[in-house]
MIMI-530132 format. One line per field, with one value per residue (C-alpha): residue in three letters; y, z, x. Coordinates in Angstrom, 3 decimals. Layout:
<atoms>
r: (Ala:...)
north: (Y:...)
up: (Z:...)
east: (X:...)
</atoms>
This chain:
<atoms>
r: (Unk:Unk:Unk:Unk:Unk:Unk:Unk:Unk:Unk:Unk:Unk:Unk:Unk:Unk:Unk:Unk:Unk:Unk:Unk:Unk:Unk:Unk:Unk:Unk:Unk:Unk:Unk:Unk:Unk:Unk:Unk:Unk:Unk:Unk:Unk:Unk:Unk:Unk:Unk:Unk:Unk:Unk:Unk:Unk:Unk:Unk:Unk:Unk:Unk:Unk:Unk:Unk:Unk:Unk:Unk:Unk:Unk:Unk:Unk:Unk:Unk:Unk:Unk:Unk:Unk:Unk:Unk:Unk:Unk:Unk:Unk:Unk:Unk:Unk:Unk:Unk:Unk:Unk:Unk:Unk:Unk:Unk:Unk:Unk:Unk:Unk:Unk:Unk:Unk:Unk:Unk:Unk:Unk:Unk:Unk:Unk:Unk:Unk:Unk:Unk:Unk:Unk:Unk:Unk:Unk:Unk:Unk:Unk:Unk:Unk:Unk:Unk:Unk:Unk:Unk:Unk:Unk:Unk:Unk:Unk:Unk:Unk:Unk:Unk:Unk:Unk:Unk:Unk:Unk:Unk:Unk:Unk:Unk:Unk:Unk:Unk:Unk:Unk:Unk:Unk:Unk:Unk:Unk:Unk:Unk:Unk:Unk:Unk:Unk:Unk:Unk:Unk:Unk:Unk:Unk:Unk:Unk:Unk:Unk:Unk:Unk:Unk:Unk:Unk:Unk:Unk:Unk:Unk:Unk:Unk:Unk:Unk:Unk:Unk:Unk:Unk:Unk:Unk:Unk:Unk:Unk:Unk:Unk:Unk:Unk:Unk:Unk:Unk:Unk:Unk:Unk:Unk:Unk:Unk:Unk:Unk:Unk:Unk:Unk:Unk:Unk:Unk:Unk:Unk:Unk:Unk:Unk:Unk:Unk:Unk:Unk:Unk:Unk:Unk:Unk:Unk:Unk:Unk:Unk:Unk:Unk:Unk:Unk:Unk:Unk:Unk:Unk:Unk:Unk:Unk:Unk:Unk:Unk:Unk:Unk:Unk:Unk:Unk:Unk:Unk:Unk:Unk:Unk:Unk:Unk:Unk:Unk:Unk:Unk:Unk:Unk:Unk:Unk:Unk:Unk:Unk:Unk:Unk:Unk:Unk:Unk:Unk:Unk:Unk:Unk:Unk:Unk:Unk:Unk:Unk:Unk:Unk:Unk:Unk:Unk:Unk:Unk:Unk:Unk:Unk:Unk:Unk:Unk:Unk:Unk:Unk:Unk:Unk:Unk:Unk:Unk:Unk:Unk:Unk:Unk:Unk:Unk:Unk:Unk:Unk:Unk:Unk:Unk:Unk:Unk:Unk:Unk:Unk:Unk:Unk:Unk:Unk:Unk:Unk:Unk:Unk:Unk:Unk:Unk:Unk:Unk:Unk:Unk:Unk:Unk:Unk:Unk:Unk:Unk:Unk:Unk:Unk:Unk:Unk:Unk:Unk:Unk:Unk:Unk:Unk:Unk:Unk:Unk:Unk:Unk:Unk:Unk:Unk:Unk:Unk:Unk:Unk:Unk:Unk:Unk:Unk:Unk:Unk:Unk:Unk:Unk:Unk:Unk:Unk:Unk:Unk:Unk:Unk:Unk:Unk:Unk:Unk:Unk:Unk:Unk:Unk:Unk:Unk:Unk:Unk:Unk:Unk:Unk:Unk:Unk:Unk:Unk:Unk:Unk:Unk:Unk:Unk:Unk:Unk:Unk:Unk:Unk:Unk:Unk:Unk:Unk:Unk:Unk:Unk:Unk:Unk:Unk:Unk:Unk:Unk:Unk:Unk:Unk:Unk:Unk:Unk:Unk:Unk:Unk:Unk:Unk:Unk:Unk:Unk:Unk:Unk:Unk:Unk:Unk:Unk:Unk:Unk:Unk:Unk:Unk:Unk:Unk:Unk:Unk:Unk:Unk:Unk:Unk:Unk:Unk:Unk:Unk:Unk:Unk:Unk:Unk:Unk:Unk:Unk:Unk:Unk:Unk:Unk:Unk:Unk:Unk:Unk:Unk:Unk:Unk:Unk:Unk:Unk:Unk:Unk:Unk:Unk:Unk:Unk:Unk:Unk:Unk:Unk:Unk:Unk:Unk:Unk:Unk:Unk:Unk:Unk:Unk:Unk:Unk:Unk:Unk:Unk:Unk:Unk:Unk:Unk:Unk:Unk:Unk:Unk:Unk:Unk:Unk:Unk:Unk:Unk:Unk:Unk:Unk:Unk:Unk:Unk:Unk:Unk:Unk:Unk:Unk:Unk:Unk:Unk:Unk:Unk:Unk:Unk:Unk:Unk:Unk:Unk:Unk:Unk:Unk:Unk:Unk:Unk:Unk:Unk:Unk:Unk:Unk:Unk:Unk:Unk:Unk:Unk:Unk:Unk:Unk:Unk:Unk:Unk:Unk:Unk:Unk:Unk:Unk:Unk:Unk:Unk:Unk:Unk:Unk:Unk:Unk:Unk:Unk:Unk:Unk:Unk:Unk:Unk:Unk:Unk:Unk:Unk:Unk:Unk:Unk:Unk:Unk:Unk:Unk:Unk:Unk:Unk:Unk:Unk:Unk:Unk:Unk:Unk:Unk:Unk:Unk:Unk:Unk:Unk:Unk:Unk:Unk:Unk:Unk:Unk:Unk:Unk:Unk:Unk:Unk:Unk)
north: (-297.019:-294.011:-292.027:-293.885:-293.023:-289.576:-289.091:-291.293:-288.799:-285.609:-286.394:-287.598:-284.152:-281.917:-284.434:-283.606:-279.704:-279.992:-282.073:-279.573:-276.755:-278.052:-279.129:-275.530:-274.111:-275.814:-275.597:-271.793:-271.497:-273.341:-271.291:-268.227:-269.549:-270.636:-266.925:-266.042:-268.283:-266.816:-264.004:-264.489:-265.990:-262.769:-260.466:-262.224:-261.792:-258.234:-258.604:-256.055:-255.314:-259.658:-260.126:-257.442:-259.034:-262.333:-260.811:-259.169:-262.816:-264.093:-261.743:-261.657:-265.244:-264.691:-260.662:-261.643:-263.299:-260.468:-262.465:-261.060:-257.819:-257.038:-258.573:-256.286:-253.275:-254.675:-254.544:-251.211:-250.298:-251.320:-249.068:-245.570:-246.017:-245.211:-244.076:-247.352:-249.699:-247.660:-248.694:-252.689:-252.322:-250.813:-253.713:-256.132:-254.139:-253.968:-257.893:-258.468:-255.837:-257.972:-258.484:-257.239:-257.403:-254.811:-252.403:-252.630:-252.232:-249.339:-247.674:-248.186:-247.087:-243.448:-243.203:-243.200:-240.417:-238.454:-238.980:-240.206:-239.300:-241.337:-244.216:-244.385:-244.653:-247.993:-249.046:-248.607:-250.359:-253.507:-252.954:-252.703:-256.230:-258.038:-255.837:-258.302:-257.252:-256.546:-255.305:-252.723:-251.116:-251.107:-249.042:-246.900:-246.062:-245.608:-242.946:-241.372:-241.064:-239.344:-236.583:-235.913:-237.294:-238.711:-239.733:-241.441:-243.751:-245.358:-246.159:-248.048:-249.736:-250.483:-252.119:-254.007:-255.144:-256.571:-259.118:-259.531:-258.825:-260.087:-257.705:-256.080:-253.434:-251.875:-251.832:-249.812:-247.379:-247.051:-246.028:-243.816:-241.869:-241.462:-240.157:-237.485:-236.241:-236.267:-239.081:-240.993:-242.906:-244.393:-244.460:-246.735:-249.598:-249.530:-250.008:-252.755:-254.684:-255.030:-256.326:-258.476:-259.653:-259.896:-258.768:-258.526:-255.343:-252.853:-250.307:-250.610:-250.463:-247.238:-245.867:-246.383:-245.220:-241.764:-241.710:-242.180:-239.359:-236.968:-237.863:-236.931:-240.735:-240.575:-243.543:-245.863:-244.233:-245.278:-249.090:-249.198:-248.088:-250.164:-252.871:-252.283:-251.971:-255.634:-256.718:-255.185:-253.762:-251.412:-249.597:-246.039:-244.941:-246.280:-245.199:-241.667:-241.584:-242.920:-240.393:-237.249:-238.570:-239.196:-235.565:-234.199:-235.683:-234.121:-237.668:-236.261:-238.611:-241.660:-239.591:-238.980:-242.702:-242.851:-240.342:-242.317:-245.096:-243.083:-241.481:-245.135:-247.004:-244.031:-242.045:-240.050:-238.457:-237.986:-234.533:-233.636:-235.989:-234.297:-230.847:-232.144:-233.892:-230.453:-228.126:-230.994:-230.384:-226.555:-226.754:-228.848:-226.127:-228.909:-225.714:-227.790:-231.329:-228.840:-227.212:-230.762:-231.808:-228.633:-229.549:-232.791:-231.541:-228.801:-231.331:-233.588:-231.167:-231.830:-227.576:-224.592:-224.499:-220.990:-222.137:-224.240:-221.890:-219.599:-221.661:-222.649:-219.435:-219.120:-221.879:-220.032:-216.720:-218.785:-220.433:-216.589:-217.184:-213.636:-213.826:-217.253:-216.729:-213.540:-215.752:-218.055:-215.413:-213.917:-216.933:-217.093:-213.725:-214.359:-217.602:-214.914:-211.308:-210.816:-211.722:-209.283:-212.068:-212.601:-208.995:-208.591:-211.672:-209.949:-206.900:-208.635:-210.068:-206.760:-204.664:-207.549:-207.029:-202.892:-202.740:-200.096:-198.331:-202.195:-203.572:-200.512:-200.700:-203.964:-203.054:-200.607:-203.147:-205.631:-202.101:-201.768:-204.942:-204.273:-200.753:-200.974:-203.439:-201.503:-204.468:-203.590:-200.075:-201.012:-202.814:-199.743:-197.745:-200.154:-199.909:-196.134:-195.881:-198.713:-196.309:-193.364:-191.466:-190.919:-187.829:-190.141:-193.251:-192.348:-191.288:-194.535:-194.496:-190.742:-192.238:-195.153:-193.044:-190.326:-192.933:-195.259:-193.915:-196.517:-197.622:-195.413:-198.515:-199.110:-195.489:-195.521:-198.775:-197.124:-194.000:-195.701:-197.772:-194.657:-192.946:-190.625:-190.918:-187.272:-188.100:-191.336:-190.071:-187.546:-190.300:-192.000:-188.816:-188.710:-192.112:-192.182:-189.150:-191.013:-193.358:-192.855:-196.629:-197.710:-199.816:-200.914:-196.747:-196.108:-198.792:-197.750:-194.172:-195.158:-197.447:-193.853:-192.061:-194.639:-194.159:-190.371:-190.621:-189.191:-192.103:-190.764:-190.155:-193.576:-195.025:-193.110:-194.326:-198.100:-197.211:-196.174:-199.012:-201.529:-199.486:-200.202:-203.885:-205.265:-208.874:-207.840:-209.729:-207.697:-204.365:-205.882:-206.861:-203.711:-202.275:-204.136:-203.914:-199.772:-199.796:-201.874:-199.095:-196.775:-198.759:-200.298:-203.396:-204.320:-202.500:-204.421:-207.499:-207.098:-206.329:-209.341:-211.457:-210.145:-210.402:-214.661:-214.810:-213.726:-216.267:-218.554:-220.396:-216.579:-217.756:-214.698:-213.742:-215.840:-215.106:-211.770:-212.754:-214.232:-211.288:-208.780:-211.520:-210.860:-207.386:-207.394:-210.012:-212.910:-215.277:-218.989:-217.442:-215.710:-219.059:-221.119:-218.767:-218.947:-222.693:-222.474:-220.312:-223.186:-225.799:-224.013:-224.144:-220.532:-221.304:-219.332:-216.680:-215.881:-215.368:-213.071:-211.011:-210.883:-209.254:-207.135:-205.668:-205.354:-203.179:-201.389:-200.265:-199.264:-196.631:-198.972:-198.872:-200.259:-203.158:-204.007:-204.068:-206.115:-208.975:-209.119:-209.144:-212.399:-213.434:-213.466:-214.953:-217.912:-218.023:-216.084:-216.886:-215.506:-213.154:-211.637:-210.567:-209.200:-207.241:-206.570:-205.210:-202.832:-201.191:-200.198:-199.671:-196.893:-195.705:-195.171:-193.127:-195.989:-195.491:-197.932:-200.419:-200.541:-200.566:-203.941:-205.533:-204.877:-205.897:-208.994:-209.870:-209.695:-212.048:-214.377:-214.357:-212.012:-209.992:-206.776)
up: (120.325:118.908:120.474:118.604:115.568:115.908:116.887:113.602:111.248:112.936:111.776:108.056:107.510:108.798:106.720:103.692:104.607:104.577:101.298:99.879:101.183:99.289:96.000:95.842:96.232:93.583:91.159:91.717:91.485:88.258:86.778:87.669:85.664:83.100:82.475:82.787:80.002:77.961:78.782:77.079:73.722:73.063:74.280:72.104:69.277:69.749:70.935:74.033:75.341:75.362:77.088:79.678:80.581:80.990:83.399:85.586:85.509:87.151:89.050:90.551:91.332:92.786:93.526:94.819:90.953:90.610:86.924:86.180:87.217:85.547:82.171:82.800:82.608:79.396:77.661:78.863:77.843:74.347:74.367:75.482:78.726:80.631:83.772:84.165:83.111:86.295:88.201:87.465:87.741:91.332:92.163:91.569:93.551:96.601:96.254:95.165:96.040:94.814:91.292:89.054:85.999:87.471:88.463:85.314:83.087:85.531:84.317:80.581:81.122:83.380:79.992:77.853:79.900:79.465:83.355:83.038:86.239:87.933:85.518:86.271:89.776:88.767:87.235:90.118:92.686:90.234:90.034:94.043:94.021:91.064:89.557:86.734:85.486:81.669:80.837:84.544:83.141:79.370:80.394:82.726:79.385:78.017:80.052:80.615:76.600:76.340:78.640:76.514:79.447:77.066:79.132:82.084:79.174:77.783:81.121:81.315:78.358:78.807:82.117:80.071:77.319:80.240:81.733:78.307:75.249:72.775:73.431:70.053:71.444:73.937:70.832:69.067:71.688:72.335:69.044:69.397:72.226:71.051:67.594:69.522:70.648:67.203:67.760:64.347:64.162:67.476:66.974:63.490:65.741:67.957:64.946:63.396:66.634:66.727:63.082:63.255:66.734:64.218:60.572:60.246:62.360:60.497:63.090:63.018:59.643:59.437:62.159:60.684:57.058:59.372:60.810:57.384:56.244:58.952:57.862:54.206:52.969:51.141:49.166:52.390:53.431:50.634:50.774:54.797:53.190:50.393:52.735:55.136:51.733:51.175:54.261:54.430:51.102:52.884:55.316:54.987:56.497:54.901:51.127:53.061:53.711:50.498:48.978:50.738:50.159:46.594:46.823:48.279:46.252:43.202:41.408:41.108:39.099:41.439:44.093:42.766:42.666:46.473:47.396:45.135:47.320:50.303:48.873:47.922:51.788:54.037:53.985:56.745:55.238:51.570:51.768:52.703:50.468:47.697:48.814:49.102:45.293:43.967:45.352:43.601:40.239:40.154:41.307:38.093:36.199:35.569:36.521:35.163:36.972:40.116:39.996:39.802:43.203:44.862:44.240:45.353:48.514:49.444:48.359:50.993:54.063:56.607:56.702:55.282:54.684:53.900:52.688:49.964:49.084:48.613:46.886:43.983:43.373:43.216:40.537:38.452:38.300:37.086:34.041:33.494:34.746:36.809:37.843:39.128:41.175:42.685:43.202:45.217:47.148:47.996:49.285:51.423:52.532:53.907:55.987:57.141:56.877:58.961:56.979:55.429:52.636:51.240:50.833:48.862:46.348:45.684:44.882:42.890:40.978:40.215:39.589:36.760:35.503:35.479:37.911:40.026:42.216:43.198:43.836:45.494:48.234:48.595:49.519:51.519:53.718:54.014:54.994:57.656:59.536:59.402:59.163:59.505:56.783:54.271:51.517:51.147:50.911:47.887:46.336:47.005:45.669:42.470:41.761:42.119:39.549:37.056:37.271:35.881:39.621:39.823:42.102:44.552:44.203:46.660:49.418:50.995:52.110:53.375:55.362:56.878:57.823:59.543:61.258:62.756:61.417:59.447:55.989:54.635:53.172:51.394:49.974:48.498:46.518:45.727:44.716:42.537:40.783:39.712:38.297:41.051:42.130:43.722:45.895:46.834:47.558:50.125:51.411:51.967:53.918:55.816:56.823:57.332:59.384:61.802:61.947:60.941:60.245:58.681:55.909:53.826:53.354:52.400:49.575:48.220:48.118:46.120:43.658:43.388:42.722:40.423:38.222:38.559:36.890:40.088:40.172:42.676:45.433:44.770:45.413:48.812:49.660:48.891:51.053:53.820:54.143:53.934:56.296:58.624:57.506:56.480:55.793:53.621:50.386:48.321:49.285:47.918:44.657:43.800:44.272:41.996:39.324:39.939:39.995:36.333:34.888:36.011:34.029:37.253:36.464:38.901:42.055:40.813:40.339:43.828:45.443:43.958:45.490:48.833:48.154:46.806:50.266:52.163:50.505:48.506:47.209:45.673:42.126:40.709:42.066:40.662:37.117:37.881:38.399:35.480:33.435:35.212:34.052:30.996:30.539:31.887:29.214:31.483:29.364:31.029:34.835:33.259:31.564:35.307:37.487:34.682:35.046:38.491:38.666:36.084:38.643:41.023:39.359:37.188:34.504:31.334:31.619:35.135:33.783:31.326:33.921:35.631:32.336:32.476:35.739:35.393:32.360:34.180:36.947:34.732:33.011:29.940:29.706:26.412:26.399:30.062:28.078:25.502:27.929:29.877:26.743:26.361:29.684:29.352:25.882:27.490:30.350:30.304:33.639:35.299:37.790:38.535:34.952:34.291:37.762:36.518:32.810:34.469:36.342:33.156:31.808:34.174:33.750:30.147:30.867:29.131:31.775:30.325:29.365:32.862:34.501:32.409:33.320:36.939:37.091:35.082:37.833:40.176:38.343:38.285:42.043:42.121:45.809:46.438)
east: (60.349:58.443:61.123:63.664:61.785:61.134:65.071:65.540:63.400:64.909:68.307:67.171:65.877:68.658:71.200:68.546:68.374:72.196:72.635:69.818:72.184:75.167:73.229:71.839:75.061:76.976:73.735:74.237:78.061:77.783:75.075:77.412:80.189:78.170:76.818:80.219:81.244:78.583:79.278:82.748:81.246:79.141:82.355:84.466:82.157:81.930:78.273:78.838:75.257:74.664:77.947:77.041:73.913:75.135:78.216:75.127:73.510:77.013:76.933:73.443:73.697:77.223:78.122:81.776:83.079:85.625:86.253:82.664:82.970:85.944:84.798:81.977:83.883:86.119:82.473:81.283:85.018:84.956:81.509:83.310:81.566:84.543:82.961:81.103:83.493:85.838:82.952:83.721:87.091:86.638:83.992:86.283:89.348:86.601:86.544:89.974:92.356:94.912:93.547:96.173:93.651:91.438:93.935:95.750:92.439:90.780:94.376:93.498:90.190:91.409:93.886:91.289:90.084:92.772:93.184:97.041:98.399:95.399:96.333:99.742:98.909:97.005:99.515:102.033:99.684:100.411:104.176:103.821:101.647:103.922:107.547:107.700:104.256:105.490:101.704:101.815:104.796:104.267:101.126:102.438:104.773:101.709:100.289:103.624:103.600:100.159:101.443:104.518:106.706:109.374:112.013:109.735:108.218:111.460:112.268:108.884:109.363:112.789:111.509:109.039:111.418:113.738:111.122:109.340:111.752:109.414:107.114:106.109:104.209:106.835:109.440:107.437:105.906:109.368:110.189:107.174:108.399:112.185:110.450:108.755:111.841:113.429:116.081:114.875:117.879:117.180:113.427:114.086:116.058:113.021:110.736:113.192:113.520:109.450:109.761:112.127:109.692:106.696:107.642:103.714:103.406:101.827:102.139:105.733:106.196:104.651:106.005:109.585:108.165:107.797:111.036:113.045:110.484:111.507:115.023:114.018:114.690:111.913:112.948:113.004:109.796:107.965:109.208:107.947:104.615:104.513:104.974:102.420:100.105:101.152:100.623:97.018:95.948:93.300:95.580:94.391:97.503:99.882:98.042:98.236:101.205:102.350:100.516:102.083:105.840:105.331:103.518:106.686:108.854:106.848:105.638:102.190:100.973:101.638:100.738:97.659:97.046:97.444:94.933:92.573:92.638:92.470:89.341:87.890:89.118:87.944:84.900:85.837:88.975:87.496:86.572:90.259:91.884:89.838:90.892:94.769:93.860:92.466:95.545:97.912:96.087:96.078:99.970:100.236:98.275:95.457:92.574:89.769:90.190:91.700:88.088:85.845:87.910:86.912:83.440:83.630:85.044:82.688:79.726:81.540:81.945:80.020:79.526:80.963:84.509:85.570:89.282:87.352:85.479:88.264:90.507:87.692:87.931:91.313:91.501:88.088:90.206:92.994:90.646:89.969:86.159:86.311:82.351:82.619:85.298:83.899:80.652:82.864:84.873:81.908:80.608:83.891:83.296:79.687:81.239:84.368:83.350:86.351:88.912:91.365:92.679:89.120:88.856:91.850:91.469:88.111:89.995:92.549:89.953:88.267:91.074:91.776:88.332:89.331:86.304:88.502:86.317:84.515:88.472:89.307:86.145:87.395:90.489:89.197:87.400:90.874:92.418:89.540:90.459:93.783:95.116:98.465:99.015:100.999:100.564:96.824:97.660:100.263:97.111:95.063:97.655:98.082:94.556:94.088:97.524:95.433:92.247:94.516:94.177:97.750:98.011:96.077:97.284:100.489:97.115:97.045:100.838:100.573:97.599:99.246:102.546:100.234:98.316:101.314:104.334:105.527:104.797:108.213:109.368:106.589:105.946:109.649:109.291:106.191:107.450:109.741:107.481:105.526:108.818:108.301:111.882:112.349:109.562:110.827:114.026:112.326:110.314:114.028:115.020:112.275:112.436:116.805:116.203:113.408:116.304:119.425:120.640:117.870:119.431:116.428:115.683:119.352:119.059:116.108:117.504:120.268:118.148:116.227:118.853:120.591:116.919:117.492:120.819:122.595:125.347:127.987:124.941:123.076:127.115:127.308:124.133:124.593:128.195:125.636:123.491:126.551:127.953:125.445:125.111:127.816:126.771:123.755:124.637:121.661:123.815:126.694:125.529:123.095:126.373:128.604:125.447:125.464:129.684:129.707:127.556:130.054:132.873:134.508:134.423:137.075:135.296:132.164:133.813:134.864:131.346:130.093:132.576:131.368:128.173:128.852:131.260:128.262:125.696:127.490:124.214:123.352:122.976:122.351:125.516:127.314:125.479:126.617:130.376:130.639:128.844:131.626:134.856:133.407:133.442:137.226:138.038:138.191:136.193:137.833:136.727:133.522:132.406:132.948:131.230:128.020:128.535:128.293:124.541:123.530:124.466:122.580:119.579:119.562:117.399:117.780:114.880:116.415:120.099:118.187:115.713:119.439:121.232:118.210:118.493:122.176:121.818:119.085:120.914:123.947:121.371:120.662:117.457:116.889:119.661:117.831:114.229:115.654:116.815:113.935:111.325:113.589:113.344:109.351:109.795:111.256:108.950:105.573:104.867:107.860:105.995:109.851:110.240:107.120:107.765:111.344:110.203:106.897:109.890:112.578:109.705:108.729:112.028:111.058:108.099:106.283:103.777:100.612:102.746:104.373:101.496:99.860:103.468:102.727:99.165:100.561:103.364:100.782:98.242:101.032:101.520:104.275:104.711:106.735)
</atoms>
């Protein structure tokens, strides 16, 4: 009997052990998923660091839930903690090394990396396990795209549109990738077939906006942006973009709108939106507003900015506020001691101020970081001809063609500039003799010997350097201008037509056509060949600086003075004419006044 018993109690405590067993079990399995599900509330609420801690609860009550350890490394993901959230993902493999989920998302994470060709290897292991994953091979397009592997991408996505072809996102990463390559035609029907998938896709909008942009449909572009700005009134991008076409295009105005929303959406990009808003403004010639968004944008950067810097002053020396500007060049120059550019807007500035020997140690400091560079030595030269050092101001060029052996070019405009056209025409010599088919020397020796009145040599010469280019429209029509002086109107009539078959969009040319058909009497042809510069844009002060230069190189000096004084009269800011008038000018002997029209050209952003 108390056997019986015993034998009785033995077996109601194992079955208890067992049921206790089994109770525990499913008490803990349901606490895991339970942190697991919590885990998924804070995730979803972008509460990362909570939805961690909860995935490590799952997981310290149950260390094989591969759904926990891959949630795990979506969190640390969304935190840039790459290297850990690879350490989930490989967790869950170890448990799972069919989970699809954590192969795929270890990929995303390597991208993120930059580590593509390990990501696409992630992504294959899941093509291997399932080849109708649509996600394994849209991010294997993915990766291929990062690494500029064009044709390897569409493939992908082609793969991916195949099984899924309602995927959004492969459409337009598609698009992406044939953009990238330039084919904007085909990139557009990739951008239209993931809007007409989901007409709310902002990306794709944009996306084609850039396409039609590359195209130069501007037009088009601006609509795509407009209606991702509908869509989502704060899209930074898309008021960027806007901005920039409407820029191009040359609405300002509306343009300038843009950037103002830019400026008020992102913080981040202010400081450059403000430097694109002040460049806009002193394009327009609005110097004062231009100068306000300058300051704005250096009180904005995040350091010093030497372009900013540079450009303020730019704009000051434009109001005429010389000290300022050197303040901010200067400032420029202390950032960049180095550079050559910084140098010589200081010594621009000075030599306007007629501080010479300040613009010309500035000068000689651009000239120090770059020797060879036969533009500084022009400014040095200018300056040293504005301080009334004449017999030095040809130094520099002596210098630079002693020191390299080059710079020729250079001295001969030079030469002729100063009225020095002897010289110049040695300088020519030496330079043709150096080598013999240099065209740009035999040009400029016939220009000097056109100003020295020696008209048959300056026609051999010009003969010359066609001779040894042929197609060199310029030669051509310096030609025709020297042969109309001469009274052969027909010969010059003839060079111009070369010159116009050579460059048919020469519209000065063309001006010059129609001046010769006038001179033979040809008024109907003369009158459709000035029709045709005006069509090509010749705007009236040109068509006079042209008339000018005509009459100069026929010798007539004072007819040529006379059209360019209109020429300037029309439009004061013509850098060309003021250039144009300092040299008939020079070939006047009307030395001061020639050299106020130069330093005037070059205020005005004229360049040799």
């Amino acid at each position: 009997m108390l056997k019986h018993f015993l034998g009785l109690m033995r077996l109601i405590c194992v079955v208890f052990v067992l049921l206790l067993a089994l109770m525990t079990s499913a008490q803990c399995q349901q606490t895991a998923t339970n942190w697991w599900n919590k885990g998924n509330e804070f995730y979803d609420q972008g509460f990362y660091d909570l939805a961690i801690k909860s995935y490590d609860n799952a997981i310290r009550i149950d260390s094989n839930s591969t759904n926990a350890w891959i949630w795990k490394g979506n969190a640390l993901y969304n935190q840039g903690k790459y290297n850990e959230s690879i350490n989930s993902y490989d967790e869950a493999i170890l448990i799972d090394p069919n989970s699809t989920n954590a192969w795929i998302w270890k990929g995303i994470a390597l991208s993120a990396q930059g580590k593509n060709d390990e990501a696409v290897k992630c992504y294959d292991e899941v093509i291997r396990l399932d080849p109708n994953s649509a996600n394994a091979w849209y991010n294997k397009g993915n990766a291929l795209l990062n690494q500029g592997k064009y044709n390897e991408s569409i493939e992908c996505y082609d793969e991916a549109i195949l099984i899924d072809p309602n995927s959004t996102n492969a459409w337009y990463n598609k698009g992406n990738a044939l953009y990238n390559q330039g084919k904007y035609n085909e990139s557009i029907k990739c951008y239209d077939e993931a809007i007409l998938i989901d007409p709310n896709s902002t990306n794709a909008w944009i996306w084609k906006g850039n396409a039609l942009s590359a195209q130069g449909k501007n037009d088009e572009a601006v609509k795509c942006y407009d209606e991702v700005i509908r869509l989502d009134p704060n899209n930074i991008e898309a008021w960027n973009a806007k901005g920039r076409i409407l820029e191009n295009k040359g609405n300002y105005n509306e343009s300038l709108k843009a950037y103002d929303k830019v400026i008020e959406l992102s913080p981040e990009l202010r400081k450059d939106i403000w430097s694109t808003k002040a460049r806009i403004l002193k394009d327009q010639g609005n110097y004062n507003d231009s100068l306000k968004a300058y300051d704005k944008a250096i009180e904005l950067s995040p350091g010093p900015e030497i372009y900013l810097w540079k450009f303020k002053g730019d704009v000051l020396r434009a109001l005429g506020r010389y000290n300022e500007s050197l303040n901010a060049y200067d400032k420029a120059i202390e950032l960049n001691p180095e550079s050559e550019y910084l140098w010589v807007v200081k010594g621009n500035v000075l030599k306007a101020q007629g501080r010479y020997n300040e613009s010309l140690n500035a000068y000689d400091e651009a000239i120090k970081i770059r020797p060879n560079d036969a533009e500084f030595r022009f400014l040095k030269s200018i300056a040293l001809l504005s301080a009334g050092r004449y017999n030095e101001s040809i130094v520099p060029f002596n210098e630079l063609t002693n020191l390299s052996g080059s710079g020729f070019w250079e001295k001969e405009i030079f030469l002729i500039l100063l009225g020095r056209y002897n010289e110049s025409i040695i300088a020519s010599d030496e330079a043709i003799k150096i080598s013999p088919n240099d065209h740009d020397s035999w040009g400029l020796k016939g220009l000097a010997l056109t100003f020295s009145g020696r008209y048959n040599e300056s026609i051999i010469a010009f003969n010359e350097a066609i001779k040894i280019d042929s197609k060199n429209a310029q030669s051509w029509k310096e030609l025709g201008y020297l042969l109309y002086g001469q009274g052969e109107y027909n010969k010059a009539l003839e060079c111009v037509n070369k010159s116009i078959e050579l460059n048919p969009s020469e519209k000065e040319a063309w001006y010059a056509k129609g001046f010769f058909l006038q001179a033979l009497g040809r008024s109907s042809e003369s009158q459709g060949a000035y029709m045709k510069a005006k069509e090509m844009g010749l705007s009236d002060a040109e068509a006079m600086t042209d008339k000018g230069m005509i009459f100069c190189l026929s010798g007539r000096y004072n007819e040529s003075i006379e059209a360019i004084n209109n020429a300037i009269e029309i439009a004061p800011k013509s850098g060309e004419a003021w250039f144009e008038q300092s040299v008939v000018l020079r070939a006047l002997h009307r030395d001061s006044e020639a050299n106020a029209a130069y330093d005037k050209a070059i205020d005005l952003g004229f360049s040799v």
